[in-house]
N, C-alpha and C positions, 0 to 999 in steps of 0.2 A: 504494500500500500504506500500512497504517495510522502514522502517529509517533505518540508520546509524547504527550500533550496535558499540559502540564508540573503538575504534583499536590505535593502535600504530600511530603516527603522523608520516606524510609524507613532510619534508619539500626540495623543490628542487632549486637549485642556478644557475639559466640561467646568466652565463658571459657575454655571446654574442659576440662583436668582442670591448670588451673594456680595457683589459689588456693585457701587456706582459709574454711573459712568465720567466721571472723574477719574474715580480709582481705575477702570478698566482702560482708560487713555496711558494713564503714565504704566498700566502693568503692559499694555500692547508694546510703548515706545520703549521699555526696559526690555523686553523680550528681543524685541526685532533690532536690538543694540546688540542685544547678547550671543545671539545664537546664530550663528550659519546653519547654512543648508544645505550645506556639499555631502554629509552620509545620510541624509534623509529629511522628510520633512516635518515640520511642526502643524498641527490646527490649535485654531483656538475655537471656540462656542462660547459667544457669548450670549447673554440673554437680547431677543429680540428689537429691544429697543436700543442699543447698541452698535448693533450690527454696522450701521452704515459708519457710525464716526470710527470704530475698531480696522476698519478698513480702508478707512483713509490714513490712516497710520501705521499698517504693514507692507511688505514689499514681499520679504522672503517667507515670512510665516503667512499659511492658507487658514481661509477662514470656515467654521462650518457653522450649520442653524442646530440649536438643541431640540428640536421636535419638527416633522412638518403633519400639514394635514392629508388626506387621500385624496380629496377632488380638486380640481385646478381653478376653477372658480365656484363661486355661488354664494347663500346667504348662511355662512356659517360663520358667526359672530366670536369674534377672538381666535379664530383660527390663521394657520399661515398657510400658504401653498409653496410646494417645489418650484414653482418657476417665481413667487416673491422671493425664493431664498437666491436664486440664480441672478435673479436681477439686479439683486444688493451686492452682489460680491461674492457669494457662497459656492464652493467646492462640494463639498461635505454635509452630512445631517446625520446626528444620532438616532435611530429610529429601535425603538421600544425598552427603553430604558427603565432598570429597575422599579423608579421611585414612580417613574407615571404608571407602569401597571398595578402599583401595588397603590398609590396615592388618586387616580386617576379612573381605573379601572379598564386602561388599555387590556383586549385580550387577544390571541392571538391570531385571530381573524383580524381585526385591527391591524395591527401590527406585519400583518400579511397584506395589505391596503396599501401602508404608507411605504412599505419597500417594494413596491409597484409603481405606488409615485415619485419615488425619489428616482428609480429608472425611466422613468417618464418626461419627468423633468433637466435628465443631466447631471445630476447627485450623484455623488459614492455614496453609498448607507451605510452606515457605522454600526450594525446590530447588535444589539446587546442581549447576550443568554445569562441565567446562571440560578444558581438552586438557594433558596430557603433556608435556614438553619435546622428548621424541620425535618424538610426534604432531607437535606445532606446527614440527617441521623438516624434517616430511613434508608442511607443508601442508595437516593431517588437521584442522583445528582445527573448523571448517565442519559438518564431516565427523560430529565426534565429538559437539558439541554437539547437532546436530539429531538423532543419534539417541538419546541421553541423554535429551533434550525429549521427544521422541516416547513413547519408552519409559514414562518419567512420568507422561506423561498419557494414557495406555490408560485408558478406562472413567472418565475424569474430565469428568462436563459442563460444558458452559457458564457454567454457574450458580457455578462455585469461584472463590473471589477468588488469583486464581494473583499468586504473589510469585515471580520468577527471579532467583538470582545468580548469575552467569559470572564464576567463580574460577579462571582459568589455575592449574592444579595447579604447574608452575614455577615461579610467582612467592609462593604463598603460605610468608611467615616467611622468605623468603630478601631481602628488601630490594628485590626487584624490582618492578616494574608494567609494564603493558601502556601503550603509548600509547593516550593518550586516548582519539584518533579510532579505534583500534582494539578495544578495548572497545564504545566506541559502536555501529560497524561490527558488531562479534559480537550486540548489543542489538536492533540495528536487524533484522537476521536473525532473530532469536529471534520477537522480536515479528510477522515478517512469516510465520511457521510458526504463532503464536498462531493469526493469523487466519485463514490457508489451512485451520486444523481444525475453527476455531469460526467466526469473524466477527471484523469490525474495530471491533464496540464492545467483545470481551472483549480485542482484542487490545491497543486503548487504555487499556481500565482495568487491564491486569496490569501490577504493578511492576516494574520493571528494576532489577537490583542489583546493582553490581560488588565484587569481593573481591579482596584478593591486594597484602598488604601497604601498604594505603591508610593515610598517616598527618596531620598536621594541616598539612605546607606540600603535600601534593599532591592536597587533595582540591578544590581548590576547581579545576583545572583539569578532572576531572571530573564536576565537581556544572553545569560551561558543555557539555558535551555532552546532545543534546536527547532520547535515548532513555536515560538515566542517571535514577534516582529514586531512588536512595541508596544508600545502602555495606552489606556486609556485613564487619564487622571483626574480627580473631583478636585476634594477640598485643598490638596496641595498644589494645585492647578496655579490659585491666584494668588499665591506664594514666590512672585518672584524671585527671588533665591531659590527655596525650593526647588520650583518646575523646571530651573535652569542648570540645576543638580541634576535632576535626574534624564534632563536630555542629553548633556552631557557624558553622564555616566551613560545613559543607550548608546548613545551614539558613536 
């Protein structure tokens, strides 16, 4: 079955709804001061309102929308569309993110919508799988993630540049992480589902991305596992020092 052929690191900075957009101006011009781009790239996600000043002040860092909607227009009131995200500046979209399933009540028919639209639109989806504390005490981890995956990729071809993060819902903003080898282990699964749907060159070229409170002394024990291509990062995200720690050490 397919591995990793090791790629450029993908690391992505989920802001969420925790800074201003003050603060998100000087953490964009602190970042795009900091970091090069030559072994891989940066996103940032900021919160919607954002978006556009965030983008007028990167060059080398790509920008993504933290959620979009399934339909391209119509009357659905606080919603955003893949082609507003495209139009603002956006590469990228996180789509089905822990905290809105479980905060939100995204399910995976949802969630199978909005990674329709984000290929629709021009989007990389950033899909986010990962198990429960529950789950993962039951064993269900396996379980959960393949049909999350599966679910996602209903009606998505071959042709989509798929980016996965495997965010154990436990451990995100709680100080926790998964063992390495365990992550990997969940990575190496993922990817081997890639390919049982498509083939093992989409299976090689989809990103693997881990999430769940990665910060700048433990990442580099996962940037050594070989189905691993980069982080997806929350609350250390807008941590300028931080997040520049741990591209650094990725990269």
């Amino acid at each position: 079955m397919p591995d990793s052929t090791k790629k450029d690191i993908l690391v992505v900075g989920n802001w969420k709804m925790q800074i201003s957009l003050k603060e998100g101006r000087e953490l964009a011009h602190t970042l795009e001061t900091e970091i090069t781009d030559e072994e891989g790239k940066v996103v940032v996600c900021p919160p919607f309102t954002q978006l556009a000043a965030i983008k007028a002040n990167i060059h080398k860092i790509h920008l993504g929308g933290q959620d979009l909607f399934w339909e391209t227009t119509g009357a659905y009131t606080g919603e955003i569309s893949g082609e507003m995200l495209r139009e603002i500046g956006c590469e990228y979209v996180i789509v089905g993110h822990s905290e809105r399933r479980e905060y939100l009540g995204e399910t995976d028919l949802m969630v199978g919508k909005k990674m329709r639209a984000a290929k629709r639109s021009g989007l990389i989806p950033i899909l986010c799988v990962g198990e429960s504390l529950l789950q993962r005490e039951k064993n269900q981890t396996l379980e959960v993630v393949e049909r999350e995956l599966l679910a996602a990729l209903e009606g998505i071809d071959a042709s989509t540049n798929l980016v996965i993060a495997y965010e154990p819902i436990w451990a995100i903003g709680a100080g926790q992480t998964v063992e390495p080898k365990e992550a990997e282990m969940v990575l190496h699964y993922l990817r081997q589902l890639i390919s049982k749907k498509y083939n093992e060159k989409t299976a090689s070229q989809s990103r693997m991305l881990y999430g769940g409170s990665v910060d700048g002394e433990n990442v580099t024990a996962f940037t050594n596992q070989k189905n691993i291509d980069g982080f997806l990062v929350g609350g250390a995200s807008i941590d300028a020092g931080e997040f520049i720690k741990i591209v650094k050490a990725a990269m």
